[in-house]
N, C-alpha and C positions, 0 to 999 in steps of 0.2 A: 504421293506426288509432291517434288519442290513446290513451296511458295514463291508465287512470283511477286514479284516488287509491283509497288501499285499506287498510285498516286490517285488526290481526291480533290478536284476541283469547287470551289463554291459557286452555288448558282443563285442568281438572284430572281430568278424564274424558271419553272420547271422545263424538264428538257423533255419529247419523247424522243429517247434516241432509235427506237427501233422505226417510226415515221420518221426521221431524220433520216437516217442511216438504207432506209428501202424504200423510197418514195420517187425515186428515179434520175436521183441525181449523182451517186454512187454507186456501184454495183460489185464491190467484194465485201459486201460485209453477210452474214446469215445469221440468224437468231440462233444462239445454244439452246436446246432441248435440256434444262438442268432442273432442280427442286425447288432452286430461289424462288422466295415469293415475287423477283423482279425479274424485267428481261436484261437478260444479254445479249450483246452482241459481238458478232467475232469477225474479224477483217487484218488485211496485210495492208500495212501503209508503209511505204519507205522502207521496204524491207524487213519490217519485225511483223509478228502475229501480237495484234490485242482484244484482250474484251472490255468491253465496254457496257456501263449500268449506272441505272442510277438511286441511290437510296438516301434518306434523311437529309436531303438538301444539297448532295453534291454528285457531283463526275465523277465515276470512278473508273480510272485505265488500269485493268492490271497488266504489269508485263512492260510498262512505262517507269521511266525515273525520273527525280528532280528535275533534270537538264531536259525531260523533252515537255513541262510544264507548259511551257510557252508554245512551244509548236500546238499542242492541243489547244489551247487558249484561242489561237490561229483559226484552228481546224476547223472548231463547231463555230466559229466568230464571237467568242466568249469580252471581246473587246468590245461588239455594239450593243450598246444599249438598247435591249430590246423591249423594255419597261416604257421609256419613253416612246418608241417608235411604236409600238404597239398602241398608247394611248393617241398619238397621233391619228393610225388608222379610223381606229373608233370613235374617231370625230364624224366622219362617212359613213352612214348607214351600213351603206351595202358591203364596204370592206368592212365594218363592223359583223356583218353577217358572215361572209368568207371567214373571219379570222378565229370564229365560234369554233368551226370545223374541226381547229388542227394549231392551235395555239401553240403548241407545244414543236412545233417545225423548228428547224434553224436552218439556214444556209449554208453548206459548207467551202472553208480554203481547201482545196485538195491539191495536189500535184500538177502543176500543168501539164507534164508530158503526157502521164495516165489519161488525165481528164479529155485531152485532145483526141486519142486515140480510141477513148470510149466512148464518146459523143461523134467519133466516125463512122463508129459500128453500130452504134443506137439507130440510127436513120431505116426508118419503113421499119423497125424491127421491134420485138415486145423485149420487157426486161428479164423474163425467165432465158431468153435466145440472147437477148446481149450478153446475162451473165454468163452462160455455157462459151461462148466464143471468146470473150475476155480470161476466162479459166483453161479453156484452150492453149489458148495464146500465152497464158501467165508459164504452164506446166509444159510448153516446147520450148520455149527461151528464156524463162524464167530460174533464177536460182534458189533452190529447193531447203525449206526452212523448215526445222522441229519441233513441234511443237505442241504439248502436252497429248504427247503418242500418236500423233499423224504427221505428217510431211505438205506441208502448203509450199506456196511459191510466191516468191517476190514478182512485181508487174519486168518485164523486161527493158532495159537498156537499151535507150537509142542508139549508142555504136551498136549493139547485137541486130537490133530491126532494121540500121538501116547496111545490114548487111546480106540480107533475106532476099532471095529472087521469088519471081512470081509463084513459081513451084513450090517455093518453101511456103509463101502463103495459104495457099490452096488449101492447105489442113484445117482450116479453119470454116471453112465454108462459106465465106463471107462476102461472094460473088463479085458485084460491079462496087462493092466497094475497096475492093481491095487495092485498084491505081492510088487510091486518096490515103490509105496506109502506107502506100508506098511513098509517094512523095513526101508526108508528113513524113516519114522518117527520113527523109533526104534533106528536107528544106531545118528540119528541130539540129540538124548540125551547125547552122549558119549562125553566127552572132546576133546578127538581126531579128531571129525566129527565138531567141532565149527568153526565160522568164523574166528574168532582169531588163532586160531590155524594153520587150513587151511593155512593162510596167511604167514603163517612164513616157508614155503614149497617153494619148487622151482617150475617151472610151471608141469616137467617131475614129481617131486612126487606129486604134489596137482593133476595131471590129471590120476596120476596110482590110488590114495589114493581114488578119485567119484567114480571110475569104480569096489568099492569093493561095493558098494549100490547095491542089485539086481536092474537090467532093465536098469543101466547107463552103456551106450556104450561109445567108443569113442565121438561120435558126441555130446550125450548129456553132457559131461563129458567138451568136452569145451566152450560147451554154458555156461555152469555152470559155470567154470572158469572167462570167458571172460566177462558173464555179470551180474554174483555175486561173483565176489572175485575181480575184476579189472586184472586180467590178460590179458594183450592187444596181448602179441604175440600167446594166442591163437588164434587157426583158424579152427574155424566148418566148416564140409564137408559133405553138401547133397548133393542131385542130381542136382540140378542146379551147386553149387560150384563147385562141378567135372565134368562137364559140361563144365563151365568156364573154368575151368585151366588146362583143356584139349587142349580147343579151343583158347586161349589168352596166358597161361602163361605154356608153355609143360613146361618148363625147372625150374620152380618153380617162386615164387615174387622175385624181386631185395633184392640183402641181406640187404640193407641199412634200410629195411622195414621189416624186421622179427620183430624186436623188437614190432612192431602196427602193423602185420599182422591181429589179428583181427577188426582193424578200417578200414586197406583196405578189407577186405569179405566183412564189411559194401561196400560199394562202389560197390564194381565187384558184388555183390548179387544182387542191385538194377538196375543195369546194364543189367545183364544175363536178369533177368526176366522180365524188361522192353523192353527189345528190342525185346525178343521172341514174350510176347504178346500185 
């Protein structure tokens, strides 16, 4: 088999990228079944297939080159200091105790359009069922990539989606939600509804501005934020989350933490759910 080019990030704190990577805030990536003594992981992002691991202190993308350093840098949020933020938490018992869990989280930048449209199908639904329906959806309108002796698929093009009648939805099985894919792919044409644009919003308008998309609530509104726009002081709230900071945090997170409220959800989400089950 060709060598693929492969590039090797330093980390200044250990990553797990397979809890990164399948923890619910993603959903094309799947652990390789290989011999390494580490894990891999394997995902389509922007149109390429890579894997991803981690050994002796770095990132490693195969199937990635110099030029897309940065983008990855991006991705896992390789830019925030999470040494510092992390000693922050641990000032607070109790996110001291959340953060024992699952240290090794990051938050991801991922795509806005992907990420919109996966946090529309996420709703009432588990992640084995989002990821079948977003594979779905990637392998009827998606463009068909090679790669090391299988055929994956790129996530599909808002021109291609929002050219889709209901009928064409339907294959997907994705019931009462499918108006809110449909409008998402209507409204992701408009300048206003761009990433670029998005971005230049404060967190209060870019989270009023999702919630005009039919089927975007709150909740998915700052999933959307949070991990397709980079806004960190979002903070999603299902039922576990309010659960949690019912039980751990009545009187809200330490203010000093709003700003990466959504890195600590990371944390206390892993937490809740872990200890339950």
């Amino acid at each position: 088999m060709e060598k693929k080019p492969s590039i090797a990030l330093k980390l200044e704190l250990p990553i797990d990228v397979e809890a990164t990577l399948d923890c619910g805030q993603a959903f094309r990536w799947q652990r390789v079944e290989a011999s390494a003594p580490y894990t891999i992981m394997r995902g389509v992002v922007c149109g390429k297939v890579y894997d991803i691991y981690t050994k002796d202190g770095f990132l490693f993308i195969d199937n990635a080159t110099k030029k897309e350093e940065e983008f990855f840098k991006q991705y896992f949020s390789l830019d925030i200091d999470y040494a510092v933020l992390q000693k922050k938490m641990q000032k607070d018992p109790t996110l001291a105790k959340c953060l024992q869990y699952a240290p090794g989280i990051r938050v991801l930048r991922q795509p806005f359009e992907e990420v919109l449209f996966s946090f529309l199908i996420s709703q009432n639904n588990n992640i084995k069922r989002i990821k079948k329906i977003i594979s779905t959806m990637c392998e009827a309108w998606g463009e068909p990539i090679a790669y090391d002796g299988t055929t994956y698929y790129s996530f599909p093009s808002v021109e291609r989606l929002s050219k889709l009648t209901q009928e064409d939805w339907a294959i997907l099985h994705a019931g009462y939600r499918v108006p809110g894919l449909m409008d998402a792919a209507s409204k992701l044409s408009l300048p206003e509804f761009s990433a670029s644009q998005l971005k230049t919003l404060s967190y209060p308008e870019v989270f009023k501005k999702l919630q005009e998309i039919h089927g975007v609530g709150p909740k998915v509104a700052a999933c959307v934020a949070l991990f397709g726009l980079g806004y960190f002081e979002a903070f999603p709230i299902d039922v576990w989350i309010k659960r949690a900071m019912a039980e751990l945090f009545p009187n809200g997170l330490p203010e000093n933490i709003l700003p990466f409220a959504g890195i600590a959800q990371q944390y206390i989400f892993h937490y809740i759910r872990t200890r339950i089950s």
